[in-house]
N, C-alpha and C positions, 0 to 999 in steps of 0.2 A: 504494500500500500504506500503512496507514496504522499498522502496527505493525510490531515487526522484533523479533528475538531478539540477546540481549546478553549475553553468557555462560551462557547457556539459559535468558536470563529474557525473556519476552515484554516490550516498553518503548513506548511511542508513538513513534511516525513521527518523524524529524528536524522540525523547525518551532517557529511560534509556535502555541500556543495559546493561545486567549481563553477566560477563565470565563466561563458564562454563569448569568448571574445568576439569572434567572427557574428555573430547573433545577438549581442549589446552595443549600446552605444553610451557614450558620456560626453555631454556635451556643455560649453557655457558659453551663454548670449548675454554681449553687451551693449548698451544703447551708445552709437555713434550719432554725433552732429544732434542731440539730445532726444531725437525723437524715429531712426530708425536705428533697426537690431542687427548685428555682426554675430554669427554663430560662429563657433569653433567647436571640434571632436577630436577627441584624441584616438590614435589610432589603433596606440596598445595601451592594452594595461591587464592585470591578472586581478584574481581575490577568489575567495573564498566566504561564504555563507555557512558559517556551524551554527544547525537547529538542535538546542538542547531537549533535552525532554520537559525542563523547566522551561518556557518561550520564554522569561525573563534573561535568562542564563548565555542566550544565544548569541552568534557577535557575527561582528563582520570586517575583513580587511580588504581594503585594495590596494593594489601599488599601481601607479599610472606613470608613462614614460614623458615628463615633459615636453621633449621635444618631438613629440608623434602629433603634434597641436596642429590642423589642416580648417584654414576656412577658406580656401579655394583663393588665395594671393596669395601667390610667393612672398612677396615685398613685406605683408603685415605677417604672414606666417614667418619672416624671418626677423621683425621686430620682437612678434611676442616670444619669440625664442632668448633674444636678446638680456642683457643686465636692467631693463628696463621693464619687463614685465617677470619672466619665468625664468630668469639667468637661469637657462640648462646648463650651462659648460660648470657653473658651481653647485647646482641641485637639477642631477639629473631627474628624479621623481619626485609626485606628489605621493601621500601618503593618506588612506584615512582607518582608522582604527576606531573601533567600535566600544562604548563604554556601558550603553543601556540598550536596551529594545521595550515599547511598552504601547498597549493602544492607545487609540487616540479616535473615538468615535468607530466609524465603519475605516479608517485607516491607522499607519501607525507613526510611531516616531522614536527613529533610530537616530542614537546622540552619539556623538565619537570625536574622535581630535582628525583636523583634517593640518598635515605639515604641507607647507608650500614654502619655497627659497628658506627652507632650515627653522622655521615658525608653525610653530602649531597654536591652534585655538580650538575651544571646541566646536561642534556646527551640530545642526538638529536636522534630518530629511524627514519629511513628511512622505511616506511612500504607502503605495497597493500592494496586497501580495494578490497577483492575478488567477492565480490558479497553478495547478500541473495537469502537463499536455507531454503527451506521448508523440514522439516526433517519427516519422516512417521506420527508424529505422529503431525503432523499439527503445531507447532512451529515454527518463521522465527528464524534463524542462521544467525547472518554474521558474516562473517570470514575474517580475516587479516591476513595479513603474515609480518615479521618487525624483523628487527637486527640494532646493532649498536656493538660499540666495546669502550671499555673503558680502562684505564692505571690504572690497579686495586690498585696501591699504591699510590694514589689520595686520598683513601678510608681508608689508612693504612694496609693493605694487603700485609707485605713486604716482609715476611716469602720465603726463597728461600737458594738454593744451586749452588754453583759452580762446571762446570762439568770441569774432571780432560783433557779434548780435549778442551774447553775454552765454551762460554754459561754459561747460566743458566738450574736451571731442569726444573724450572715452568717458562712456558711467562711473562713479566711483562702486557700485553694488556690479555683481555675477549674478544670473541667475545658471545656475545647476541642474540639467536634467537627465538623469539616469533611465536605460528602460536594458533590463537586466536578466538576462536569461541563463540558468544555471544549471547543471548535470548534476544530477546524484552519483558517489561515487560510493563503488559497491565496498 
């Protein structure tokens, strides 16, 4: 069985789950010129999902490759690589580490330390657990869906311009959106 009920909430199976990459995404959209969004995805990154038997007990890790950050510009994708947003070349990854799990109405909210350029703070995702789906090839999948938004100069990410009509070029907030599809591993 690869899900089970938890106070009448549907939750994954006890175990580890592995994210798989090729079939998630993690993404964060900034508002340029104050009123349209710049998306970015990163194009690696690993983790892990362990379902305790306690759902309080459960955690989550991922390691994400800074410089795997694609939002279809060479020029800005080689900015945000840069010491001015994600300096890769001194923190190749982002980190996030899991410290609670608990509901939150008909969803939940997963709280953890997320490091970026060698800083960590902690962040909260508001996330779905969508279900498990058995994929052709006989594998259970669960899949999550989760955002949160963070004040990326928290992180020292201060790098910005003032526009000549008053704003900034780049938002000072992220918004964060995961959709997350995981393997049970036997």
């Amino acid at each position: 069985m690869s899900t089970r009920t938890v106070d009448g909430r549907n939750v994954p199976a006890v175990g580890t789950w592995v994210v798989d990459p090729s079939h998630s995404t993690i993404s964060a959209i900034a508002r340029h010129l104050v009123v349209s969004k710049v998306r970015g995805s990163f194009g690696e990154f690993s983790g892990t999902i362990t379902v305790a038997e306690n759902i309080a007990e459960s955690s989550v890790s991922l390691t994400i490759e800074a410089a795997s950050i694609s939002t279809g510009a060479d020029d800005r994708d080689g900015h945000l690589r840069s010491s001015d947003f994600l300096a890769v070349e001194d923190h190749p990854q982002l980190t996030f580490a899991s410290t609670s799990v608990s509901p939150n109405g008909d969803t939940w909210t997963l709280t953890g330390d997320l490091t970026m350029r060698g800083v960590s703070h902690p962040v909260s995702i508001e996330f779905e657990f969508l279900g498990v789906f058995v994929d052709p090839w006989g594998n259970n999948k669960a899949v999550f869906s989760g955002s949160t938004r963070i004040e990326r100069e928290e992180w020292g990410v201060n790098w910005n311009a003032p526009l000549e009509a008053g704003g900034l070029l780049v938002s000072k907030h992220l918004d964060i959106e995961l959709e997350i599809q995981a393997s049970l591993q036997s």
